[in-house]
N, C-alpha and C positions, 0 to 999 in steps of 0.2 A: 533153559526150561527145566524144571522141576521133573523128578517122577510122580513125584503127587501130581502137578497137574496133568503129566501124561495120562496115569493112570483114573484120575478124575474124568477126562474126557470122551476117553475110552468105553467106560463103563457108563456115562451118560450117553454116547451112540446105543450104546447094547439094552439101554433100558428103553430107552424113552421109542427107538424103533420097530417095536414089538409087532406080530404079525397082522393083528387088526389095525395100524397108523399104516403099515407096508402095503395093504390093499386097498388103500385107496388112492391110488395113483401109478399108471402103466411102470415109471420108474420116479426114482426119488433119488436127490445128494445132499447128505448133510456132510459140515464141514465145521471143527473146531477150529478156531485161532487163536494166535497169541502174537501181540504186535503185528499183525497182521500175515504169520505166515502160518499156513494150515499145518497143523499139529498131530490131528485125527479127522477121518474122514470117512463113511459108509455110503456107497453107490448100489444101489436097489435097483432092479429091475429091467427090462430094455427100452431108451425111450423112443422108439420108433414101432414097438412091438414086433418086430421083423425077425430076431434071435440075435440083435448085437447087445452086449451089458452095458450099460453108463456103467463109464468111468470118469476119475476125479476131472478129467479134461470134458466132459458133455458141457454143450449150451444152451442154458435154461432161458427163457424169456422172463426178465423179470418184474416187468410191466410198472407198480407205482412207485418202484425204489427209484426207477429213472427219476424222478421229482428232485433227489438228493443232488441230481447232475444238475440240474436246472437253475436250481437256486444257487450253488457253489459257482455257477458261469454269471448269473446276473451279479453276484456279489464281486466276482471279479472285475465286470465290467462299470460298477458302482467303483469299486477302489481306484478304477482308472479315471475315475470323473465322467464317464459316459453316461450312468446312467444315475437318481437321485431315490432311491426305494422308497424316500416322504414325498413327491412331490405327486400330482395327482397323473394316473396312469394314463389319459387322455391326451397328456403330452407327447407319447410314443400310440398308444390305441385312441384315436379321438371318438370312435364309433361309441366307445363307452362310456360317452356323455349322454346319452342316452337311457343308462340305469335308471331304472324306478323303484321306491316304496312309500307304497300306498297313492298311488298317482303322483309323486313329486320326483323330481330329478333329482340325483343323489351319485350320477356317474363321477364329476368332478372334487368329490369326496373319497373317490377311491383311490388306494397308492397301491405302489410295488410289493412293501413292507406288508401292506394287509393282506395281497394276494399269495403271497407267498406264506404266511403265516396262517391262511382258512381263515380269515376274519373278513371277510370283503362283503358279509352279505348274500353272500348267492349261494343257494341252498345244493344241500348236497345234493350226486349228481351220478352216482357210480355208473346202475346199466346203462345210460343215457352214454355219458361219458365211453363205456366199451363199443356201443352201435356206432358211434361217428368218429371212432379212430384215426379213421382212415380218411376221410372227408378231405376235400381240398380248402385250400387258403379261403377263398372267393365262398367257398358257402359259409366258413364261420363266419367270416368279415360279414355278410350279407346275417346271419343270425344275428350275430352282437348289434350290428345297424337298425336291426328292428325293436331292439329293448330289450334288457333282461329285466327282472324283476327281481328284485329283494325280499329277504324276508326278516333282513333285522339290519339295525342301519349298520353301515360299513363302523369297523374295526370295534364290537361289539361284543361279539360271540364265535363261537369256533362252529364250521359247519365246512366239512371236506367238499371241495368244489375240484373237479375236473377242469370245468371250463374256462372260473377264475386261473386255476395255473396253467393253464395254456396263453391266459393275454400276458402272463409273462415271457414265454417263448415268441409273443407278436415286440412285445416290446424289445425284447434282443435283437431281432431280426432288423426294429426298425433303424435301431442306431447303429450295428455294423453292416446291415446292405447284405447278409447271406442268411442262409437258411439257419437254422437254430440247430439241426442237427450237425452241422459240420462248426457251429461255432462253439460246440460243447465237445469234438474230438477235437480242434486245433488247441483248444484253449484248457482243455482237461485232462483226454485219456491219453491222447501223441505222449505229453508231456510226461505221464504218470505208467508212461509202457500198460496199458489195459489194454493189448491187442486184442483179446477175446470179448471186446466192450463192442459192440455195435449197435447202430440205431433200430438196424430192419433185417430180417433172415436175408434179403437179397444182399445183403453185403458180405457174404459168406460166402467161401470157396463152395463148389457142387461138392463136392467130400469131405467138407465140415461137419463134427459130430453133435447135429443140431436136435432136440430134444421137438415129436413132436406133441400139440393139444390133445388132451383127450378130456370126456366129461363122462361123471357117471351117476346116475337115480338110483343106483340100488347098492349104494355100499360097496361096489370093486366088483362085482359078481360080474359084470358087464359092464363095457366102454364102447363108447361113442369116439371116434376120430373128430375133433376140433379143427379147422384151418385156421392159421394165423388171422386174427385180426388185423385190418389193414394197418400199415403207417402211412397218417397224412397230417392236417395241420393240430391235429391232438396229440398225435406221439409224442412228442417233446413231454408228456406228463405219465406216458407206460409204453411204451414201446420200444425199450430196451433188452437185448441180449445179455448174457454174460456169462461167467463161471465162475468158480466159488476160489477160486487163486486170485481172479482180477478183482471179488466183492473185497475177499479180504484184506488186498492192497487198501483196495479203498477204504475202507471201514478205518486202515491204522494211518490212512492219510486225516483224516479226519478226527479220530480220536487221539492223533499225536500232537495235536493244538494246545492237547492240557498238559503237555509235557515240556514247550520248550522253555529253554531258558532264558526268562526276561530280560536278561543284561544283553541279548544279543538282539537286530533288528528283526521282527516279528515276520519276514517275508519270503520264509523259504517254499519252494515250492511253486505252482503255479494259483496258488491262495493264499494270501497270507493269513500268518497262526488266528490273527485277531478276529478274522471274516470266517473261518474255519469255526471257532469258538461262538459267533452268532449263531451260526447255524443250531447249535447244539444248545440251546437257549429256551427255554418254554416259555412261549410268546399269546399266544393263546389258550386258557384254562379249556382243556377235555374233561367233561363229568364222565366218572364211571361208570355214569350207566349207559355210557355207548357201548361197553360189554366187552369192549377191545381186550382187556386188562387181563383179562382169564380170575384167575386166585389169586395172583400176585397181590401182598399188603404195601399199597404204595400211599407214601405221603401227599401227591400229588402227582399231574400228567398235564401238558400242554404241548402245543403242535409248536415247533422252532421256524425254522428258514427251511421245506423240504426234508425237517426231520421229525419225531415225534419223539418227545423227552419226558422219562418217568423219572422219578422219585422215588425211589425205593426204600423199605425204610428201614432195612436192613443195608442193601451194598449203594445207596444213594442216587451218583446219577445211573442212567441206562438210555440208549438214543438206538433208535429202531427205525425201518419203517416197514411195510409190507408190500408185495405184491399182486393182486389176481387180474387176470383177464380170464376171458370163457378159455379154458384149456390147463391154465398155468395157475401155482400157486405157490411163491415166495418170502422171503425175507431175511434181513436181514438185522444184527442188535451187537450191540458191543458196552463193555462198561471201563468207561475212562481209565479209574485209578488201576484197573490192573492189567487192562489190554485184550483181556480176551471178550472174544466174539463169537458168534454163530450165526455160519448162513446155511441154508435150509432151502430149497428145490424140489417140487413136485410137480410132475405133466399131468397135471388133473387139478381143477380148480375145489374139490374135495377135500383134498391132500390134510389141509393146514397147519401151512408152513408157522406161522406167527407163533399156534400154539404149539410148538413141536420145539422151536429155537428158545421163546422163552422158559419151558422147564428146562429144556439144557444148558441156558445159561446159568439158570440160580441151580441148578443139582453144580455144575464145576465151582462157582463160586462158593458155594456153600461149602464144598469139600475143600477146597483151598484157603478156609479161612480167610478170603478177599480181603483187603479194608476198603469201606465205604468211600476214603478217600483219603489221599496223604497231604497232611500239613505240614510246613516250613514255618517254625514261626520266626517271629523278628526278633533280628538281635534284642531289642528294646523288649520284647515279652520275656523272653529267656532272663535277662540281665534284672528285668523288674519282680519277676516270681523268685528270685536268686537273695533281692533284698528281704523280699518280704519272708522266704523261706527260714532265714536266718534271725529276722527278731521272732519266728517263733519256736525254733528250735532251742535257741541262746535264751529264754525264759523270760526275753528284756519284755515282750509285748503281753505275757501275763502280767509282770509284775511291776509292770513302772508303763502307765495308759500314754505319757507323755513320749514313748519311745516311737509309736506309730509314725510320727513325724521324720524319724528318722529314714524314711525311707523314700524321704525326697517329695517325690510330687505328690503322694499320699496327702500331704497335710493341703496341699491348694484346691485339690481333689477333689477324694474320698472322702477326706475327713467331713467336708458338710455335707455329705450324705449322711453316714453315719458317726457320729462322734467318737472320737477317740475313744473315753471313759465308756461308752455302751460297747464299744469293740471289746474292750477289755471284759465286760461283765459278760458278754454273751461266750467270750473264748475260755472263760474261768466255766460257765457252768456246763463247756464242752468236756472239758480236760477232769472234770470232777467225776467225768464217768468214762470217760475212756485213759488218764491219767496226763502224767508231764510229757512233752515231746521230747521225743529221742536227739539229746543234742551232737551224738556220733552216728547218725541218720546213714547211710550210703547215699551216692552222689543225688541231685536233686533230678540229672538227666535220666537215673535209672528210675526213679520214682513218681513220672511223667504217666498220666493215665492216657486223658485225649485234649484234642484240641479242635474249636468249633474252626475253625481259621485261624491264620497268620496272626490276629492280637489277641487273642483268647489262650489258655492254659489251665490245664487243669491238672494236679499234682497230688498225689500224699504225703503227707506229716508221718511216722510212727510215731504211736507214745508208749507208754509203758505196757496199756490195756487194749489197745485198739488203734487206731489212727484217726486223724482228722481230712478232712482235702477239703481242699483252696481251691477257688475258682476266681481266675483273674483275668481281665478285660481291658487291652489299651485302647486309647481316642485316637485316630490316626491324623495328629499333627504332622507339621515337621518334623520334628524330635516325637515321638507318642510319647504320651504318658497315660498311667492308668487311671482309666474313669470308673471299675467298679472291682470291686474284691470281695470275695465272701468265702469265711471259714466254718465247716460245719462238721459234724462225727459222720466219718465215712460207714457204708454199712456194704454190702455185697462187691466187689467188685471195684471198689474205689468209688465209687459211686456214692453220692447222698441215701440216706435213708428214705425210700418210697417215694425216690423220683422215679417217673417212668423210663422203659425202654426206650433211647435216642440213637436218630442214626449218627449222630456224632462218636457213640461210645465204640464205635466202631475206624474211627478216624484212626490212621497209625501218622504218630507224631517224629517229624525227622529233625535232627540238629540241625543248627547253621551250615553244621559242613554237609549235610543229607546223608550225613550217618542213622540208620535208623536207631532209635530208643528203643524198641518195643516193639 
């Protein structure tokens, strides 16, 4: 770890917790990470109001990040052939043949996949959802047996459903024969040491330093004591414990899916990487103006497998979810390429935790220079911008049209894209204004700007007056070869002239051997 990023995260605790975010909630913990081990941390206030301080060990309720448990345990039970996330959920729920919209039956159209992604149809559901937490089997069974009703047809549109991911916790239940919450510790936290992970406060020693609800109307000036919301056949969707050492295990259990190494088998862990990687996947398009977003400029946002995935259009991906029940207010956010996280903890459902972790995320990322995300490209990208590099440094592809050929698949290609001889005229009337390319150039690996992915490259030329850069694209064959190329006067940056801001420019590109370039 860096001092920059020490010192980055530091300073984002000390900004962002200022004394108007600190009264709204009895106590508060926010927790910087990196690869998931907490880095910086700030403990606010007492959460029992009694005179004890939260410390980095308090346990926070984190109510709808449990979801992320949820989904990560059906998908395991999906990789073990138990369960089928496309097949319709009446298979394991059959009450939910029963679904309606607009007076027709629509239950046997819904899947696993949809429930887990907020697309099933069934409208959103929150306080509804926090009143019947606690509810037994036998009265949801008995609701869903009456009908639910739709309001857009299943896997359509994104609408946060409670109840929908709860008949995912019926469908676990029904193909291992145990409760959903013990088959989300055998099969997840045991495995992943989250002893501070629990389903219900009652599973907690009497002398565990349990955080309790509190609500407030008037801005912190006065609190209201909250009692736990029951856990019953809803819980499996918020009625999780935890602290901000076991979020962060977790967070780089899950964010470390984009790290491993593909030559080896994708199964480490009690997930494997590739089920890990769905989750983190925007499956269902979230419009902004659900309001979730805050100010963040993102390129897009969609709800994953129990995760929610933004787009950023500066640091790319970012996989979050949130927390509230009456009392409690949480979350949690991480971004792939660099590892860090923030989880965020308030005993007051005023708190807001979501808006608190994401300026802290983009204030560290911003100050650490992030990349958006690191590319590896293919030996075949490297090796083909290597050819092309060279007939235009060597003056061959100014001055003789018929050299383009020379660069192998170019000519089966490219070239009926755009012909040879127009190649030639359009890179003459580059070099007329920025001059001849420097044919004692430095290496082509220092001269690497960014890369969209693994077949993509994009590089600088120097010439006399200015530079040109290349942008080059393979077809992923068996062997690739390059399906487009285009040479143009660089202007800021390496960058084309009056192309827009891309979160690509922000890509840090690594060699074959994962030397970084840049």
């Amino acid at each position: 770890m860096s001092d920059l990023l020490l010192d980055a995260a530091e300073a984002a605790l000390a900004e962002r917790l200022d004394q108007a975010t600190l009264r709204r909630a009895p106590a508060s913990l926010v927790a910087i990470t990196h690869h998931g081990r907490v880095i910086a941390v700030a403990a606010h206030g007492e959460p029992r109001r009694d005179g004890a301080p939260a410390t980095r060990r308090t346990v926070f309720r984190i109510a709808s990040m449990s979801k992320s448990f949820l989904s990560a345990t059906a998908l395991a039970l999906r990789d073990e052939g138990l369960l089928d996330l496309h097949a319709p959920v009446t298979q394991w729920v059959p009450e939910v043949g029963d679904a309606r919209i607009d007076g027709h039956p629509v239950g046997d159209r819904i899947t696993l996949s949809m429930l887990m992604a907020n697309s099933a149809g069934l409208v959103e559901d929150n306080p509804w959802g926090d009143d019947h937490l606690g509810e037994s089997r036998a009265f949801m069974r008995d609701v869903v047996s009456a009908g639910l009703s739709l309001s857009a047809q299943p896997g359509t549109q994104y609408q946060y459903s409670n109840l929908g991911q709860s008949l995912i916790g019926r469908a676990i239940e029904s193909v291992t024969g145990r409760p959903v919450e013990d088959v989300i510790r055998e099969r997840l936290l045991d495995p992943l040491g989250l002893s501070a992970t629990r389903a219900s406060a009652d599973l907690y020693p009497s002398d565990a330093d349990l955080a309790h609800g509190f609500r407030t109307f008037d801005d912190g000036e006065s609190f209201i004591h909250e009692p736990y919301v029951g856990t019953g056949a809803l819980g499996c969707i918020g009625s999780m414990f935890s602290t901000v050492d076991d979020i962060g295990s977790w967070m780089h259990f899950l964010s470390s899916a984009f790290d491993d190494d593909l030559s080896r088998p994708s199964s480490s862990g009690p997930l494997r990487a590739a089920s890990r990687r769905e989750m983190q996947v925007a499956r269902t398009l979230i419009s902004p103006a659900v309001g979730q977003f805050g100010e963040r400029e993102l390129d897009g946002a969609g709800y994953g497998y129990g995760l929610v995935v933004e787009h950023d259009r500066r640091f790319g991906r970012v996989v979050q979810h949130s927390g509230g029940l009456p009392g409690f207010s949480s979350h949690m956010r991480w971004h792939p390429a660099s590892g860090i996280g923030v989880v965020a903890f308030g005993n007051s459902d005023s708190f807001g935790a979501g808006r608190i972790a994401g300026l802290m995320l983009h204030d560290v990322l911003r100050a650490v220079d992030a990349p958006a995300e690191v590319v590896r490209p293919w030996p075949q990208t490297l090796a083909a911008a290597g050819r092309v590099d060279e007939l235009l440094r060597s003056g061959r592809a100014l001055q003789h049209p018929e050299s383009w050929a020379d660069a192998g698949e170019l000519a089966r290609n490219v070239l009926r894209d755009v012909p040879a001889d127009v190649r030639t005229r359009r890179l003459r009337a580059a070099t007329d204004e920025v001059g001849v390319p420097d044919v004692d150039a430095p290496p082509l690996a220092t001269r690497i700007v960014s890369a969209a992915d693994a077949s993509a490259l994009r590089w600088t030329v120097p010439c006399a007056t200015g530079a040109l850069v290349c942008d080059l694209r393979m077809v992923g064959l068996s062997e690739p070869i390059v399906q487009a190329l285009e040479v143009r006067v660089a202007g800021e940056r390496g960058k084309p002239r009056d192309e827009v801001d891309l979160v690509t420019d922000h890509h840090r590109v690594a060699a074959v051997e994962h030397a970084p370039v840049r």
